[in-house]
Every structure is written in C-alpha cells, then in structure tokens.
C-alpha positions as MATLAB code, in Angstrom:
seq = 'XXXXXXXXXXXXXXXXXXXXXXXXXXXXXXXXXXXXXXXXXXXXXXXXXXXXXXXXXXXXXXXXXXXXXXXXXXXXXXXXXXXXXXXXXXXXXXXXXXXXXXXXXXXXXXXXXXXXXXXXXXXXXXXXXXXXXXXXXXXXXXXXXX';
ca = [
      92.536   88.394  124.523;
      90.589   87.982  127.990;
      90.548   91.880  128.345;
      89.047   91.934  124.547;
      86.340   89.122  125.615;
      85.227   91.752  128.596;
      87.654   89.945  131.363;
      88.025   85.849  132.326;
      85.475   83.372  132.191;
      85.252   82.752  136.062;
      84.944   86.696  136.550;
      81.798   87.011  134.282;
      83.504   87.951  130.882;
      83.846   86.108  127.862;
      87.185   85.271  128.043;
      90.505   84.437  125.794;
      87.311   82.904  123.821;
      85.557   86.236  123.100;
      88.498   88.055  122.807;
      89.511   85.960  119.748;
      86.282   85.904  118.609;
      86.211   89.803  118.483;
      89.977   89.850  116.922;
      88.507   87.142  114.252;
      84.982   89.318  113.805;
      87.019   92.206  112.855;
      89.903   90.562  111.202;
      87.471   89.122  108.988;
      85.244   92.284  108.379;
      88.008   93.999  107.383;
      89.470   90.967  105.472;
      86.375   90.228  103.328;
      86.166   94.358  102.894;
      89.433   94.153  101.039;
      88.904   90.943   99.549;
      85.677   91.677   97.885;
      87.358   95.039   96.748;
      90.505   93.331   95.146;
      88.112   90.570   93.947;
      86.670   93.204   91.851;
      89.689   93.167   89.776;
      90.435   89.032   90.012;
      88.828   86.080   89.367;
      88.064   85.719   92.470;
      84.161   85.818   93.141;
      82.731   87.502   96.929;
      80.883   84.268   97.248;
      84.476   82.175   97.080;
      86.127   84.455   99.475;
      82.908   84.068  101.947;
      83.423   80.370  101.297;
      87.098   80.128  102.273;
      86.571   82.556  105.001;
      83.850   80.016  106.200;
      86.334   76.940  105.387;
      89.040   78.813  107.929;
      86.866   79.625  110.758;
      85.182   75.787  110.487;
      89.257   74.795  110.885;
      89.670   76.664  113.805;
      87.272   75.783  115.548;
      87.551   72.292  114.897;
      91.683   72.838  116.056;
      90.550   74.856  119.267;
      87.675   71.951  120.274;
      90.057   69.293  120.087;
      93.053   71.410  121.966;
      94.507   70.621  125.407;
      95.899   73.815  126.275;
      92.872   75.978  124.558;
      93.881   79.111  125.855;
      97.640   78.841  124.171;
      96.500   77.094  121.251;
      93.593   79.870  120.935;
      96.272   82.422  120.984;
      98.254   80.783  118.468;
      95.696   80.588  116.154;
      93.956   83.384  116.043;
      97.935   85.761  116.251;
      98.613   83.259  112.989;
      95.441   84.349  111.114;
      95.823   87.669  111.908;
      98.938   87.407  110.379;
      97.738   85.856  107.315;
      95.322   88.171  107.044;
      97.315   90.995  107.311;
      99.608   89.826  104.725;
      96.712   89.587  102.675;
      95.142   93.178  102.810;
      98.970   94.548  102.232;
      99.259   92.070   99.272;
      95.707   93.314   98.039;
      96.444   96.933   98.841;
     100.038   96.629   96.830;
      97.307   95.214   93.906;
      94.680   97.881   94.129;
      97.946  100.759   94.032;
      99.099   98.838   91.111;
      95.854   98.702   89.121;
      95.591  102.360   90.026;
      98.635  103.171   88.595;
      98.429  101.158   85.477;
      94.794  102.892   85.262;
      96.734  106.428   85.083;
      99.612  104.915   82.243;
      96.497  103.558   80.323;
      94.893  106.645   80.461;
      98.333  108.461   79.463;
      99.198  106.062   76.717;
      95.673  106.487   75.680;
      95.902  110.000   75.374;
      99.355  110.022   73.858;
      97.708  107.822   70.959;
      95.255  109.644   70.345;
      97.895  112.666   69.536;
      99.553  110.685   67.497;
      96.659  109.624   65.633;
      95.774  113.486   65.110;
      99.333  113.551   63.847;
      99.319  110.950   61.329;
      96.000  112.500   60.123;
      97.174  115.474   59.337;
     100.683  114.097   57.706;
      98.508  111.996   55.516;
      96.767  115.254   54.312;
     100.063  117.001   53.518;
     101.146  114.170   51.595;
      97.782  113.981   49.723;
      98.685  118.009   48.786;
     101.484  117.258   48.001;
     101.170  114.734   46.109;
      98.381  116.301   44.338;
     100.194  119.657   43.597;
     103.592  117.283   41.997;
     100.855  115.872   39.798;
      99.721  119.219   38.519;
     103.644  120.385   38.095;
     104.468  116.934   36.004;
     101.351  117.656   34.140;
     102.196  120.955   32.889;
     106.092  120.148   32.097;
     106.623  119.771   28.755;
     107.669  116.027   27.828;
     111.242  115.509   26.515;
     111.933  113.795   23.457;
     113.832  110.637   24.428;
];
C-alpha cells in the first residue's frame, strides 16, 4: 500500500494512507461504474449507490481514526472492501449477462409469436373457406324427406 501512496510517510510519500486511498479511489470508480450500470436495470437509483458509497467511506474513516495499529487496521479494511466490492461487480456482471440473455429469449419468444400469430391467421382463413364452401354444398343438396 506504501509503494501505491508513492513510498512511506517519513521518506516523503504518502504512505499505507495514500496507497489505500488510491486502491479505494479506484475501487470505487469502478464500483459506482458498475453499480450505476446494473442500477439501470434495479431499483436501485445512482444517487443511493453514491449515498452508500459515501456511508462506507464515512465508516472507514471513522474505524481507521480511532485505530491503534492504523497501518494493519488500514490494510484490513481497505483488502475487506475490495473484497466486497469485487463480489459486487461479479454479482452485477452475472446480472447484466443474465438480462442480456433473457433480452435475446424475449426477442426469440417474441419472434416465435409472432409466427404463430401469422399461423393462426391464416388457419382462421382456411376455416372461413371452408366453412363457406360446406355452406354452398349443403345449400345445393337436395333435402330428404324425413
């Protein structure tokens, strides 16, 4: 993480510090990126994903002022959102492939109705000959004495 924050504190850099602020930065660029994208297809709104985004970075900064061992804890943190985060761009990249592929069945079963439709259309017609052509055949039978 020191490396990422440009080398320790007491060498100029940023330290573990900036390094997790970097991982976070990005972490959460890409994490709103693919939230916003799958919120597209939720409930979800961009401004309630910008709001719990805000809501976890306020809680870890509030766990990482109040640490002892800040470094550790630091690293703990920020490995453990990462985590979550990553579980959550799989989870909304699993979504996205799944809305994509009931997108193509829609379209197929869409399509396949439509056929069908044409089908019944044109069944309907026959029967309507048909129908119409029996009528003209009773017609011109003779009737039977009963």
């Amino acid at each position: 993480m020191a490396t990422l924050g440009g080398g320790a504190i007491a060498a100029g850099g940023f330290g573990i510090a900036g390094g997790t602020a970097l991982v976070t930065g990005i972490g959460g660029i890409a994490g709103a990126s693919a939230a916003a994208a799958g919120a597209r297809w939720t409930r979800w709104t961009t401004g309630q994903v910008v709001a719990d985004a805000m809501r976890l970075d306020l809680i870890a900064r509030c766990v990482l002022i109040e640490a002892e061992n800040q470094d550790e804890k630091q690293r703990r943190v920020v490995q453990s959102l990462q985590e979550r985060l990553e579980g959550v761009v799989a989870d909304g990249e699993r979504l996205l492939d799944r809305i994509r592929d009931l997108s193509r069945e829609n379209a197929r079963l869409t399509a396949d109705n439509k056929e069908l439709r044409e089908e019944l259309r044109r069944q309907h017609a026959d029967a309507k000959r048909a129908e119409g052509a029996l009528e003209v055949i009773l017609d011109r039978l003779p009737e039977t004495a009963a």
